[in-house]
C-alpha positions in Angstrom: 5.9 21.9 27.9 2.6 20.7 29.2 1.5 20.7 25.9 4.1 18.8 23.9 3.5 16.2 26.9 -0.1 15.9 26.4 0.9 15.5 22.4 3.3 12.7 23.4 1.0 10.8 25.9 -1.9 11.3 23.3 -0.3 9.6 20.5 2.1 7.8 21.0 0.7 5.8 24.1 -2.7 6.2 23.9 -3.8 6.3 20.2 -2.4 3.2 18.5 -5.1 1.9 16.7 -2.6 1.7 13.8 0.1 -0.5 16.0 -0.3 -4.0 16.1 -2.6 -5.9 18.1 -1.7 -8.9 18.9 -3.9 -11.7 20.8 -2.8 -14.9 22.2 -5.9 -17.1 21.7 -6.0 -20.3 23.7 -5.0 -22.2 20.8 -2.0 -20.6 20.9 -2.8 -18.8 17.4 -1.8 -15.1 17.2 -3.3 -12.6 15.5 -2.3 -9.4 14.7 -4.5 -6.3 12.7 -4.2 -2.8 13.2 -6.9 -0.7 11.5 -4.3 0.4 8.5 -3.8 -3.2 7.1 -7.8 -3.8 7.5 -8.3 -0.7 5.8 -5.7 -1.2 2.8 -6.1 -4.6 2.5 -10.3 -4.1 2.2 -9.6 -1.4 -1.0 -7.3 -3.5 -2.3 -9.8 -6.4 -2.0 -12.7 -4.2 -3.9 -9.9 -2.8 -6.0 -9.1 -6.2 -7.6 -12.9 -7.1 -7.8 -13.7 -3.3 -9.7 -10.8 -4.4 -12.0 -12.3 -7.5 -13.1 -15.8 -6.0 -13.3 -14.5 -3.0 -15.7 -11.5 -4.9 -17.4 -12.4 -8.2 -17.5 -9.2 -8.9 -15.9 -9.2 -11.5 -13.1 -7.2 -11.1 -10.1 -6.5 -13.8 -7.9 -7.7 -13.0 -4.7 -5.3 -14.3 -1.9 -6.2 -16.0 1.5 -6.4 -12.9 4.0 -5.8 -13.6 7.7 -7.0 -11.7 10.3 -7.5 -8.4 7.8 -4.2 -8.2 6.5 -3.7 -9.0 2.8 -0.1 -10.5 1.7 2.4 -7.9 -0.2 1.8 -10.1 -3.1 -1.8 -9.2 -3.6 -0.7 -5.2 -3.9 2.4 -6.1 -6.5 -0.3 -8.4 -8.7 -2.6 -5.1 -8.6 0.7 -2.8 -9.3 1.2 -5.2 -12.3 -2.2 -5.2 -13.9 -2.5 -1.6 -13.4 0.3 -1.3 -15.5 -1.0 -3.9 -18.6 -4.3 -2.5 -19.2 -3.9 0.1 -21.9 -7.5 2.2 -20.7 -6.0 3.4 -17.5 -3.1 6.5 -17.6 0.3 5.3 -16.8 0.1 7.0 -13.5 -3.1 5.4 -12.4 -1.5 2.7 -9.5 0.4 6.2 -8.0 -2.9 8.0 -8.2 -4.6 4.6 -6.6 -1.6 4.7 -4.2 -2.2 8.5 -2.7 -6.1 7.7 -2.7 -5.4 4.9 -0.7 -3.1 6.7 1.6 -5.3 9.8 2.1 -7.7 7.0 3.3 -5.7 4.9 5.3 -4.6 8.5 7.2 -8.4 9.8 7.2 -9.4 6.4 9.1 -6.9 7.2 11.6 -7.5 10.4 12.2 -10.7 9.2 14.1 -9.0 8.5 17.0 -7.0 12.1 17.3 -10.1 14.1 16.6 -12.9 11.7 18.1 -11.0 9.6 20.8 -13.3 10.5 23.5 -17.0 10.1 21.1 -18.0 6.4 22.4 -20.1 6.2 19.2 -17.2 6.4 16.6 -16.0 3.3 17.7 -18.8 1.3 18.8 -17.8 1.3 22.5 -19.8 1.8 25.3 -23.2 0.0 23.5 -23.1 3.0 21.1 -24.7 0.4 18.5 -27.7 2.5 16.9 -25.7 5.9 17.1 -22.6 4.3 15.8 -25.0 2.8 13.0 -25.8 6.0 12.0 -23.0 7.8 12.0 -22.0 4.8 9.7 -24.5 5.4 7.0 -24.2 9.1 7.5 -20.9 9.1 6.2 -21.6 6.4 3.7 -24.0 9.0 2.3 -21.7 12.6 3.0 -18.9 10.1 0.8 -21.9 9.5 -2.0 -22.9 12.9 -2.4 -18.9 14.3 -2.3 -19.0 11.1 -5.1 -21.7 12.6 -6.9 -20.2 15.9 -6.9 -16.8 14.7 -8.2 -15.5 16.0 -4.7 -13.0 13.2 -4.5 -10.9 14.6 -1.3 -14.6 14.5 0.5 -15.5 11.1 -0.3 -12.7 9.7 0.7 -12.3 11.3 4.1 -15.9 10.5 4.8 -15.4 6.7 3.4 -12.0 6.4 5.2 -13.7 8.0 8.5 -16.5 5.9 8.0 -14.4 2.5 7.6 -13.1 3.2 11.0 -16.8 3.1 12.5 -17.5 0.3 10.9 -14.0 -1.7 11.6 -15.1 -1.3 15.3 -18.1 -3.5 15.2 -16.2 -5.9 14.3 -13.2 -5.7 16.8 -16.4 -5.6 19.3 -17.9 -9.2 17.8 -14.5 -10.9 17.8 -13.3 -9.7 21.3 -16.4 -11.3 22.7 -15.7 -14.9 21.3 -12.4 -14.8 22.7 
């Protein structure tokens, strides 16, 4: 019992990186990110700008406010997948799972490293959380090189995390 109660209080009360937040600023704005729609909207974003690169096909990028892209964005991307005759017909699911499997490995950082100041910048962790940041840039590069796809993207999705904390840290202190 102690156990499941320690499960419970661990995540669902204490680890919700992936609920909203949501900030009242003095002008009243409100902004709401959770470290999911950062994360999907971000591969989405390079996503698009790969598929012009390789395809030559331009996708309008939308606005995106406060790291979280409009649906629109990932139907215009289901779309093009779908028109351009290179790619196999699965290729947005495949895209879709990658995405997923990233989303869920950048979450997983705070159940298995909730307590490591340095995985989320806190605690002026700034030159070990840099490193673990290009450490992991470098683990997903060589799981890259290696055609280890499941590696890459738990490193890169880990490592996204990291870096998404910097950021939360620089915007928190111009509020």
């Amino acid at each position: 019992m102690t156990l499941l109660v320690f499960f419970l209080f661990n995540y669902i009360i204490v680890i919700n990186a992936f609920n909203p937040l949501t900030i009242s600023t003095s002008d009243s704005n409100i902004i709401r990110a959770t470290h999911e729609a950062i994360t999907r909207c971000a591969v989405a974003t390079v996503t698009s700008e790969y598929i012009q690169t390789r395809f030559g096909v331009t996708i309008p990028l939308p606005t995106i406010t406060n790291g979280r892209c409009p649906s629109s964005l990932f139907s215009l991307i289901k779309t093009i997948f779908s028109q351009i005759k290179d790619l196999d017909r699965f290729a947005y699911y495949y895209w879709g799972i990658t995405l997923d499997y990233i989303v869920a490995r950048n979450a997983i950082v705070d159940v298995d490293e909730q307590t490591d100041p340095s995985r989320h910048f806190d605690s002026e962790s700034f030159v070990v959380a840099s490193q673990i940041i290009l450490e992991r840039y470098q683990l997903a590069i060589q799981a890259l090189n290696l055609l280890d796809y499941e590696n890459a993207n738990e490193y890169f999705g880990k490592m996204t995390h990291t870096l998404q904390g910097i950021y939360w840290k620089i915007f928190f202190s111009f509020l």
